[in-house]
N, C-alpha and C positions, 0 to 999 in steps of 0.2 A: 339433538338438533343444534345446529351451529348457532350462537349468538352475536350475534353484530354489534360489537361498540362502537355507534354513530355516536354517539350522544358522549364519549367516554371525555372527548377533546376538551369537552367544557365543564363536566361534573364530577371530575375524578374526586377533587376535594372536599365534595358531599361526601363521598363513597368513608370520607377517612373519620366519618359521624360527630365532626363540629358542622356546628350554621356560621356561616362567619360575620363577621360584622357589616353590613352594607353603608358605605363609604360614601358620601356627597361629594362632588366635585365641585368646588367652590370657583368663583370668578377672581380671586384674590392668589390661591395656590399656585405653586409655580414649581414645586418639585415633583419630578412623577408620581404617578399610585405604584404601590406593590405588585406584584404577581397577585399575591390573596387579596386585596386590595379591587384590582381590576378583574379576577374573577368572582368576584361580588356584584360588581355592577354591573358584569355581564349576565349573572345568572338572574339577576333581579327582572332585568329589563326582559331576558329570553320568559320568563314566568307571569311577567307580569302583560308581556304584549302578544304570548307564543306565537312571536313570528321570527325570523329569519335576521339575525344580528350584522345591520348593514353599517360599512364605517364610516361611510359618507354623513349619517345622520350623528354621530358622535363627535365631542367636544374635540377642539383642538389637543387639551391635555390628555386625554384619552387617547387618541393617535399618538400620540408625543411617546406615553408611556407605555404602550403596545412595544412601539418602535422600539425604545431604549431596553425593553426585555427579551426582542430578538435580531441582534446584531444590525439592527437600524436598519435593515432589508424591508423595499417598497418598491410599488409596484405604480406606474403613472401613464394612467392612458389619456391621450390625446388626439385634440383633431382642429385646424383653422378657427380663428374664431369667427362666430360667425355660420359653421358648419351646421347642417341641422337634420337630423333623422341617421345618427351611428346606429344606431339598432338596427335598420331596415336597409343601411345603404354599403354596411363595414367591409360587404361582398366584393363590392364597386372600387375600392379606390387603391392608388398607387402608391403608400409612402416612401417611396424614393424618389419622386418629383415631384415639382411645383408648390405646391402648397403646404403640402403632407410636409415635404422635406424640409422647407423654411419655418415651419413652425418648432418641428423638429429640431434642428438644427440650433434654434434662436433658444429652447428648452432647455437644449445640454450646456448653451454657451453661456446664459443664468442660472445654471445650478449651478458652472463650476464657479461662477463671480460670487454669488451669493455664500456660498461654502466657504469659500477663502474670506469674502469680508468679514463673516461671522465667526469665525474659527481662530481664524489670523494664520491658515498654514494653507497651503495651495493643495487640491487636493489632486490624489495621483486615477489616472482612470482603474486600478485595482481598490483605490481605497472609495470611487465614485460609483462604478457600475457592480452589478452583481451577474449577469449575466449576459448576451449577446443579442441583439435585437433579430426577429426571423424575418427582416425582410415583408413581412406581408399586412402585421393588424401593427394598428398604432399603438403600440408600449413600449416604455422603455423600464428598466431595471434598474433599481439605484440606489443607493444609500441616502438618508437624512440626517445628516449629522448634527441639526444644529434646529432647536423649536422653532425661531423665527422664520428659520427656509420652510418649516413645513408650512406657518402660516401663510405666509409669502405665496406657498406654492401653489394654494389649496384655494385661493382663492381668484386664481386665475382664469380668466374664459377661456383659454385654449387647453385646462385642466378635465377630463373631462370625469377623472376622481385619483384621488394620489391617497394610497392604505397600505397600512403596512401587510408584507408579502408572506410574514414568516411565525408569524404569531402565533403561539397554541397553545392554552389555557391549561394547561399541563402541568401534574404535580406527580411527585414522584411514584405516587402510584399508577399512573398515565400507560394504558398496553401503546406503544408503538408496533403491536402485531393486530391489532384490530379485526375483526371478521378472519385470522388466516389460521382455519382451522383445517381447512384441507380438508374437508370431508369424506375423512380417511374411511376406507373398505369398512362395510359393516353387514351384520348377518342379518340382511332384508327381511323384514316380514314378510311371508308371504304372498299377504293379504294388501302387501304396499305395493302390489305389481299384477298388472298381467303380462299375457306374452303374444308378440307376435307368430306366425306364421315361420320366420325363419330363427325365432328364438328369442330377440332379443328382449329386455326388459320396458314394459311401459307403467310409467308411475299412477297410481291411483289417481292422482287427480286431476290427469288430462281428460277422464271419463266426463266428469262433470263440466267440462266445458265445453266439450264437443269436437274436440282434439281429433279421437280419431275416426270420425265419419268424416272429419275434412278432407284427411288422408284421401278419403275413398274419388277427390279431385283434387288435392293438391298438394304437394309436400315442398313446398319451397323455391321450387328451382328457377334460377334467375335470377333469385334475387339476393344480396348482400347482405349482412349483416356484420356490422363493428361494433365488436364485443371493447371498452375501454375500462383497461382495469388493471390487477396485476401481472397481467399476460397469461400463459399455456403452458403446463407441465410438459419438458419433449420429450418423457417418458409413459404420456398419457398417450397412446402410438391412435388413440382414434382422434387428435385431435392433432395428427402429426402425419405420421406415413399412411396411416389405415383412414383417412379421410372421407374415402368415397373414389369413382371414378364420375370422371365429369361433374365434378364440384373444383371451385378454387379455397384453397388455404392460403391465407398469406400474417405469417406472423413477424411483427415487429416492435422494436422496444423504443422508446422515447426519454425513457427515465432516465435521469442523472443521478446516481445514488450520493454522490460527492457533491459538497458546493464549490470545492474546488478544480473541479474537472468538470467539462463541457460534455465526458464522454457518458457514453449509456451502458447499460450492462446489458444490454441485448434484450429477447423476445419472451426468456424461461420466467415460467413462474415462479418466486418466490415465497410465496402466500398460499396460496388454494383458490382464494376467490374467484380469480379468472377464469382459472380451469374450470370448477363449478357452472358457472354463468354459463360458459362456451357450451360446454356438456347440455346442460336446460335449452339452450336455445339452439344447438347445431348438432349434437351427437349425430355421427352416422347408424343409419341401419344398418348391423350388423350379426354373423349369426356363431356369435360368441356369447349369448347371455348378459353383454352388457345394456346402458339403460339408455334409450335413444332418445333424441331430441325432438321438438317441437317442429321445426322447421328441419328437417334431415336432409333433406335436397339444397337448403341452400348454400352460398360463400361465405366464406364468414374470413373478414379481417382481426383478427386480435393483437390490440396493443396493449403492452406493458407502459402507462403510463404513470402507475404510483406502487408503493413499497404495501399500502393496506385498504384500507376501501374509505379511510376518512383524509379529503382533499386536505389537510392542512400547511403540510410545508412549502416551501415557494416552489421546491424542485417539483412536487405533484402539483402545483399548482402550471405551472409552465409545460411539465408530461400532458395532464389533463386537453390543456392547450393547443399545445402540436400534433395531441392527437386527434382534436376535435378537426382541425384545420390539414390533417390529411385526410378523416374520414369526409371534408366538405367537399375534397378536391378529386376524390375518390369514384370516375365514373361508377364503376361497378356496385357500389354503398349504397341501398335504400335507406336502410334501416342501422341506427346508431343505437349501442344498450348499452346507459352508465348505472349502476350498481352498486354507486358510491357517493359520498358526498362530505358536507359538513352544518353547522349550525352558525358558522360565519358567511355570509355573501364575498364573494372573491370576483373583483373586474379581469381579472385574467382570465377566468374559466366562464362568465358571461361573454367577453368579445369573442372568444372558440364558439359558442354556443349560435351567438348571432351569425356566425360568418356559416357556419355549418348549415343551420334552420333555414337561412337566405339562399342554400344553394340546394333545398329545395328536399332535404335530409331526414327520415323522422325521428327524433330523441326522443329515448324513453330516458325518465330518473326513478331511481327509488327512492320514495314516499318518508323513509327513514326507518331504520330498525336498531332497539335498544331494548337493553334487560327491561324486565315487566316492570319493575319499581322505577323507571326511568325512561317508557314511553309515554308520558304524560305531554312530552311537547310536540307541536306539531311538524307539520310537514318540511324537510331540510332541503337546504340546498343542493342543486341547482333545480329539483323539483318543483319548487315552489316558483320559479320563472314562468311566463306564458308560453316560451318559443320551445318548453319541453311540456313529453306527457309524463302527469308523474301516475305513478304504479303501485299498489300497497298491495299487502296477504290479509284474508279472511281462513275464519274457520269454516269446519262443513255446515250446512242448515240455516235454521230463519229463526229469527231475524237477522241481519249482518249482526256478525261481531268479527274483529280485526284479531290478526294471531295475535298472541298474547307478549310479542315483542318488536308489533307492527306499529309504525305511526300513520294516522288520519288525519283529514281537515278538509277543508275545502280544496285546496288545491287539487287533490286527487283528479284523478279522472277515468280508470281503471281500480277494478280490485282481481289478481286471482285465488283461486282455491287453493291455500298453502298449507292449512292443519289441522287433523280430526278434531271437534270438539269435544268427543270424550277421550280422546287423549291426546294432548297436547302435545306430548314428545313425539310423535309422528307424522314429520312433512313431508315436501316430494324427496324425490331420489334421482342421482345425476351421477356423472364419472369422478373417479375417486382420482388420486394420483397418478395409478398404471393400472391396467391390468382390465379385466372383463365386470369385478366385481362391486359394485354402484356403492354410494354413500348418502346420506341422508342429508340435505339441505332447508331454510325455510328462509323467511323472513320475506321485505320486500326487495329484497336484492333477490330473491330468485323469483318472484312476483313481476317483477320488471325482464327479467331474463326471458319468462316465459310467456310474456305478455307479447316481447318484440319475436318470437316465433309464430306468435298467431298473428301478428300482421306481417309476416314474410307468406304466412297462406293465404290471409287474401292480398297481397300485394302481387304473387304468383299467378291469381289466376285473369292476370291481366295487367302484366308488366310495363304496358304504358302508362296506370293508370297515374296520378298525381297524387302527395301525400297527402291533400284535404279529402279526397277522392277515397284513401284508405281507411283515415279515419272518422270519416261518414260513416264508412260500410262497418265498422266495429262498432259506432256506436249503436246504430240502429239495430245489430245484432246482441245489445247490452242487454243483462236482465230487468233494468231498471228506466232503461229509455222508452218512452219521451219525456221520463224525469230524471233531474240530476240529484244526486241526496249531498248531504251539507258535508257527509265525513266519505263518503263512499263513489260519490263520483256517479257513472253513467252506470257503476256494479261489473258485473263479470259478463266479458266476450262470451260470446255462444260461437264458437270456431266452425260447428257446421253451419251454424246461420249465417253468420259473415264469409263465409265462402260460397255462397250459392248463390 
């Protein structure tokens, strides 16, 4: 079973079996903290509050010394002062006029004064910005060079949070390949499948959600689904040329591998994880033996918008971003499935989220998935936002209990069936790299994958319907509703119930 290091970003240096020393930040100090240092007080705080590590709420030196341990890269979203409701309105506005732009404008033209006062050296726009602004949400990109400017800056009403962009908690034991196990071909249980009529594979644990009597009225069609993540193997041909007839594919890439180049490396997966996710949620019916999807009738967009499944570098933070903000803009897109996350809150990957939600989109996140000695925190980012649903894995039977590398809490709001409880190494099954012959996946990334399949069934069987409209009809189909439980949410879709 794949293991997902969500959790790896921040606790690598547990892993190396010192406790480190947790470090006070004084009002008197003036030099940065450490790396071990500042991953002390992050892990303290992430333990001691398990919630979602926001930088807004953090001391000036704490931003300061983030910044100074990753190339001073920050990230500054903005809006008029005086503006009120960016959450709700971030859909609505123009910044490249009137207001937007003068604040804007007035932004860049006191960073670059303030930098030079402070510094004593004029700063050049390659030593200022970090990246290119898109045109559409309020952020700019930019270096901090200097503590005073951050204070300066942070404290402004047109600020509406300025955190560094680039930071990651990372020590040399740190996987920069996180979740990318590719859930390479494996010799399927038997007992992990049934078969369709024309052969192909269905995972065990669509039975107990009601998966395939939904079939027997709806398999997707119509409706969209963006997959954002590491993209799509283009040697996985069912997720390529062998798609379906009368479905749309369209794969695209947004990542910038380089911080020095604006370009992207295109659509292909690098990782596995995408392909995985797409497979769960979109595989075609087909009559090769391979493992088909939840939602087989629908469209599915796939973006490559990060190198692994934990948002942390600015370049995923900004992919995450442009892809949110084309799946918002995306007639075709009902339904949005991130599968990814982190344990830091990130304002560039919330403005995507708001502008997406506002245009009426539904995100699903996962819930978080970490080795079993390190699912002890709760629910990550950006699942733990309101404007997504967040999605976690249970074993089979009763009571709930969460796979055994799933994160819980309140925020949930779905669980699916993701792993036997008598044995554990056995989750669902999805398309491998190429070929007809399936691989074995779990956690709440594929939880979330197969969650947003069951609402492309009932989103299908009545394509006008609005997304509070859909997730009405999921909850009321939950095994758990008309209670919500404190770690589990409304519990597990009943897929033929929510579709009738």
């Amino acid at each position: 079973m794949q293991r997902i290091l969500l959790f790896a970003s921040f606790i690598s240096f547990v892993l190396t079996g010192c406790q480190k020393e947790i470090v006070e930040v004084t009002a008197d100090r003036t030099d940065p903290l450490t790396r071990t240092e500042l991953n002390a007080r992050v892990e303290r705080q992430l333990r001691e509050t398990n919630k979602v590590f926001e930088w807004s709420d953090a001391e000036d030196l704490v931003v300061w010394s983030a910044l100074t341990l990753s190339d001073h890269q920050a990230v500054l979203g903005y809006q008029p002062a005086g503006f009120d409701d960016i959450e709700g309105r971030i859909h609505e506005i123009d910044v490249t006029t009137g207001a937007w732009k003068q604040t804007r404008d007035a932004l860049v033209a006191d960073l670059r004064a303030a930098t030079e006062r402070l510094t004593g050296t004029a700063p050049r726009d390659e030593d200022l910005f970090v990246a290119e602004e898109d045109g559409i949400l309020p952020i700019l990109e930019v270096r901090i060079l200097h503590p005073e400017v951050l204070t300066e800056f942070r404290g402004r009403p047109e600020v509406r949070y300025l955190e560094p962009s680039n930071y990651t908690a990372e020590e040399v034991q740190f996987r920069s390949d996180s979740g990318c196990s590719g859930a390479p071909a494996a010799d399927v249980d038997a007992e992990d499948y049934g078969t369709t009529a024309s052969g192909a594979k269905v995972a065990w644990n669509y039975g107990p959600m009601g998966i395939p009597e939904a079939w027997t009225r709806t398999q997707g069609d119509n409706i969209g689904i963006c997959i954002i993540d590491s993209g799509t193997y283009p040697e996985q041909d069912r997720l390529n040329g062998n798609f379906g007839s009368g479905r749309e594919l369209t794969r695209l890439g947004v990542y910038q591998p380089s911080w020095w180049s604006s370009r992207t490396d295109g659509p292909d997966d690098q990782c596995g994880h995408g392909t995985q996710m797409a497979g769960l949620a979109t595989a075609p019916l087909t009559t090769t033996g391979s493992s088909v999807g939840v939602a087989y009738r629908s469209d599915l967009l796939a973006i490559r918008a990060t190198s692994d499944v934990i948002i942390n570098a600015s370049k995923e933070k900004r992919g995450v971003k442009d892809a949110l903000v084309i799946a918002g803009q995306d007639a075709g897109t009902q339904i949005v499935s991130m599968s990814i996350g982190d344990v830091f809150s990130s304002g560039t990957v919330k403005d995507g989220i708001y502008y997406a939600h506002n245009r009426g989109k539904m995100i699903l996140a996962a819930a978080g998935t970490s080795l079993s000695w390190t699912s002890w925190y709760g629910v990550i980012f950006p699942a733990n936002i309101s404007q997504t649903v967040a999605v976690t894995g249970i074993q089979t039977g009763t009571p709930y209990l969460r796979c055994n590398t799933c994160h819980d809490g309140s925020e949930v709001d779905f669980v699916a069936v993701m792993q036997r409880r008598e044995d554990t190494g056995r989750s669902t099954i999805t398309l491998s790299r190429s070929g007809a012959t399936p691989g074995y996946v779990g956690g709440s990334s594929a939880a979330t994958a197969t969650t947003a399949g069951i609402a492309a069934l009932v989103w299908a069987t009545n394509p006008g319907q609005t997304r509070e409209q859909v997730l009405q009809r999921m909850k009321e189909a939950s095994s758990l509703y008309p209670n919500r439980s404190g770690n589990f949410g409304w519990g597990t879709v009943n897929a033929d119930l929510a579709t009738r």
